[in-house]
N, C-alpha and C positions, 0 to 999 in steps of 0.2 A: 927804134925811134922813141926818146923819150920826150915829147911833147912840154912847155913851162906855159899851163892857164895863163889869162888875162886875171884873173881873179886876185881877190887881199891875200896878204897871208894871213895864217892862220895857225898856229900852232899844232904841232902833229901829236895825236897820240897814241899809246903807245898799242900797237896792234896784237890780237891773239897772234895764236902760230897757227900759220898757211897749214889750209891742210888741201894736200893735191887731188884735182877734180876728175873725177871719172871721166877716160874718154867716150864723147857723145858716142850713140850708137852712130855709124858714117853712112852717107848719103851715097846710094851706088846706083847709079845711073842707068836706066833697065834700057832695053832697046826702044820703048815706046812707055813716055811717063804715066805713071798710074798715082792717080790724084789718092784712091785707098787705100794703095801700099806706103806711100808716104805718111798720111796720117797713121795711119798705125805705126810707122817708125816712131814718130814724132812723138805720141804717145808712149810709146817706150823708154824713150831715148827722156822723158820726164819721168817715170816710174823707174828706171837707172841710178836717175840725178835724187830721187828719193823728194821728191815731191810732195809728195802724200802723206808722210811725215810731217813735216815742215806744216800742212794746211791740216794735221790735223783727221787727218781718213785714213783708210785701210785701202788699200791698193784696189780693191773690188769695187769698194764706194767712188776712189778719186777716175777710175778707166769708166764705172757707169758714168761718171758724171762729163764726159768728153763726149761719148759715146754719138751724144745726138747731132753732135759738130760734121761727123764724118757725113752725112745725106749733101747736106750744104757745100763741103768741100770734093764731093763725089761729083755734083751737079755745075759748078763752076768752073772746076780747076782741072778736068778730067780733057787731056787733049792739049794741054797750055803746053806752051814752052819748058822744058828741063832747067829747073835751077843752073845758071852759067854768069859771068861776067858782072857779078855784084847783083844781079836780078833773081827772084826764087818769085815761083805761083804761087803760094800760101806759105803763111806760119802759124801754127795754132800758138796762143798769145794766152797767160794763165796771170790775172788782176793779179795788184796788192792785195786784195782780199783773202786772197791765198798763199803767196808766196810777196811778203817783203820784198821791194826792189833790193837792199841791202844783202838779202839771204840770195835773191836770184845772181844777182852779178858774183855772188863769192862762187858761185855754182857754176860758171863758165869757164872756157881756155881757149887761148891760140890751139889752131889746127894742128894735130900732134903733138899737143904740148901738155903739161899736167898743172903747172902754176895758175890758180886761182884768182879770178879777178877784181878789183876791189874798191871800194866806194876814196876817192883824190879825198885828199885831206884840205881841202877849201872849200868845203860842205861841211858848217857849223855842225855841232850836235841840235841834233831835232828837223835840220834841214831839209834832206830830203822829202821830209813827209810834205814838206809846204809845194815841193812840184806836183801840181797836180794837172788834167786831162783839160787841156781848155775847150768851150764850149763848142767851137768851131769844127773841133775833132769827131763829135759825136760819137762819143766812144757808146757800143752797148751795154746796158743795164744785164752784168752778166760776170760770174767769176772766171768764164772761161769765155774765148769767141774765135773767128777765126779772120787773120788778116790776109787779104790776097795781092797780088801784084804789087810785088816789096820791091823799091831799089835801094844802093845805098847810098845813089846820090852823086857821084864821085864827078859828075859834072859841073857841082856846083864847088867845087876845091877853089881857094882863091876866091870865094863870093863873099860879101857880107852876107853873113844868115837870113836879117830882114828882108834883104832882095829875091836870095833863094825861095825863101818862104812864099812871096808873092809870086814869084814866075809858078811855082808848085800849086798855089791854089787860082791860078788862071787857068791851068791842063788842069782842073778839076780833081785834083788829085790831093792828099791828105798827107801832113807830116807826123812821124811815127812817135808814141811816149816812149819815156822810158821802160812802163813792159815790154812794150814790143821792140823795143830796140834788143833788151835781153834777150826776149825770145828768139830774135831775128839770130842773134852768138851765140844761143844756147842751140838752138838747130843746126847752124849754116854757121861752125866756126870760122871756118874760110872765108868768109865773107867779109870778116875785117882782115883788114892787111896792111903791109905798110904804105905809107902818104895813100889811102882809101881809106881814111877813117869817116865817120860820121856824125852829125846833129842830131836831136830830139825836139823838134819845135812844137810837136804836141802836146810836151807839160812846159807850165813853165807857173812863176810863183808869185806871178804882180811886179818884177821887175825889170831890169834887162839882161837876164842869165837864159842863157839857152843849154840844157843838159847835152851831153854829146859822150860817144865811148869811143874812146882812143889806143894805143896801143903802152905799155909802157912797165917797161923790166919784163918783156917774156909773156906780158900778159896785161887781158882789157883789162882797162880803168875808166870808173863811169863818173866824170867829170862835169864842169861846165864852161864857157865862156863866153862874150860881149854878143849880145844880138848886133851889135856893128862892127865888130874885127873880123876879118878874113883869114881865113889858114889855108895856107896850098896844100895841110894835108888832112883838110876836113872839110866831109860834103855834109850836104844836106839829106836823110833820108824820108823816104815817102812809101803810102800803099795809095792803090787804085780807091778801094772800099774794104768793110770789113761786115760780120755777120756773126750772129749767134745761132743756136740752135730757136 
C-alpha cells in the first residue's frame, strides 16, 4: 500500500542511503504474559536499535535509567491480556529528549522486513520539531515513561480524525504522539499492517495536520494528514494512561 497525503507538495530531497534496521528482538508469547519479561525485552530490543548512542549514554547509564519503569509496569500490566489484534498492555515510550523522532522512525521495519522507515517529504525542514505533545495529553515530565493499554485504533478507519478523537476522549482514553506511536513500531512491528494504519492526534503544531504512520515501499513512513479527511486505511491510535517511574 502506498498511501498519497492530503498534504502541499513539497519538493523532495535528496535522501542518505537506507541503511537496514536491525530486526526488533520478537515478541514470543509465554503461556501466561509476564508484564517483567516483556519490559526487559523491550529494553533490549532499544539497547539492539542502539539507543543509547544516539541519547548519548553508555548502555549501563541508558538500562539504569529505564530501570525504575519496570515496578510501574510489574504492578499494572502484570495479568493483562497478551499483546493480540492491534492491542498490546504496555509500551515503554523513550522522548525527543533522547531519541529524535526523525532518528527513531529511521530505526523501525515492517514485521520481518529490514527497510528503514522514514520521515514523508511533506514535512517542511524544521517541521517536525513544531509537532509537539498537546496539553490535553499530559504527557510526563520524563525522558522515558511508560504507556499502557495501546490500541491502534483500526476502528476508527473511514472516520474523520476530529470525530475519532472525540469518541476517544469520551471512553476517557488518550491519543498517542508521535514517540509513542514509534515506540508502539519499534516494539510491536506487526502492529502496523496493511489498510491498519494509524493517527497521532497527541501532537500536533497549531494547525489542522494530524501526524499518522503508514505503510509505504516495504516500510513505515511517519506522515501527516487533514484533521477532516477520512482514510479507510487509517485509524486513530489511543492508550488508556501513561506513568513514569
Amino acid at each position: 500500500m502506498t498511501p498519497t497525503p492530503s498534504g502541499p507538495s513539497t519538493p523532495a530531497t535528496s535522501p542518505a542511503p537506507a541503511r537496514a534496521v536491525p530486526h526488533a528482538v520478537p515478541y514470543e508469547a509465554p503461556e501466561a504474559f509476564d508484564a517483567g519479561m516483556e519490559f526487559d525485552r523491550q529494553v533490549l530490543n532499544l539497547l539492539d536499535l542502539r539507543y543509547h548512542r544516539t541519547a548519548g549514554m553508555s548502555a549501563e547509564s541508558f538500562t539504569a535509567l529505564l530501570a525504575p519503569l519496570r515496578a510501574a509496569v510489574t504492578a499494572r500490566a502484570d495479568g493483562m491480556a497478551p499483546p493480540e489484534d492491534g492491542r498490546v498492555p504496555f509500551v515503554l515510550v523513550v522522548t525527543r529528549e533522547l531519541m529524535p523522532p526523525a532518528e527513531g522512525i529511521a530505526l523501525t521495519a515492517l514485521d520481518g522486513r529490514r527497510e528503514p522507515g522514514v520521515v514523508d517529504r511533506h514535512y517542511a525542514e524544521g517541521d517536525l520539531e513544531r509537532f509537539v505533545t498537546t496539553e490535553e495529553v499530559g504527557q510526563p515530565d520524563a525522558p522515558a515513561y511508560v504507556l499502557f493499554g495501546v490500541e491502534r485504533g483500526e476502528e476508527f478507519c473511514g472516520e474523520v480524525p476530529n470525530d475519532a478523537l472525540a469518541v476517544i476522549a469520551g471512553r476517557g482514553r488518550t491519543p498517542l504522539t508521535i514517540e509513542e506511536g514509534i515506540a508502539l513500531v519499534t516494539h510491536h512491528p506487526s502492529v502496523l499492517a496493511k489498510n491498519k494504519c494509524f493517527s497521532l492526534g497527541g501532537s500536533r503544531c497549531g494547525d489542522r495536520r494530524v501526524p499518522a504512520i503508514w505503510i509505504s515501499r516495504k516500510a513505515p513512513k511517519l506522515g501527516w494528514c487533514w484533521a477532516g479527511n477520512p482514510h479507510t486505511w487509517l485509524g486513530v491510535a489511543s492508550a488508556a494512561h501513561r506513568a513514569a517511574a
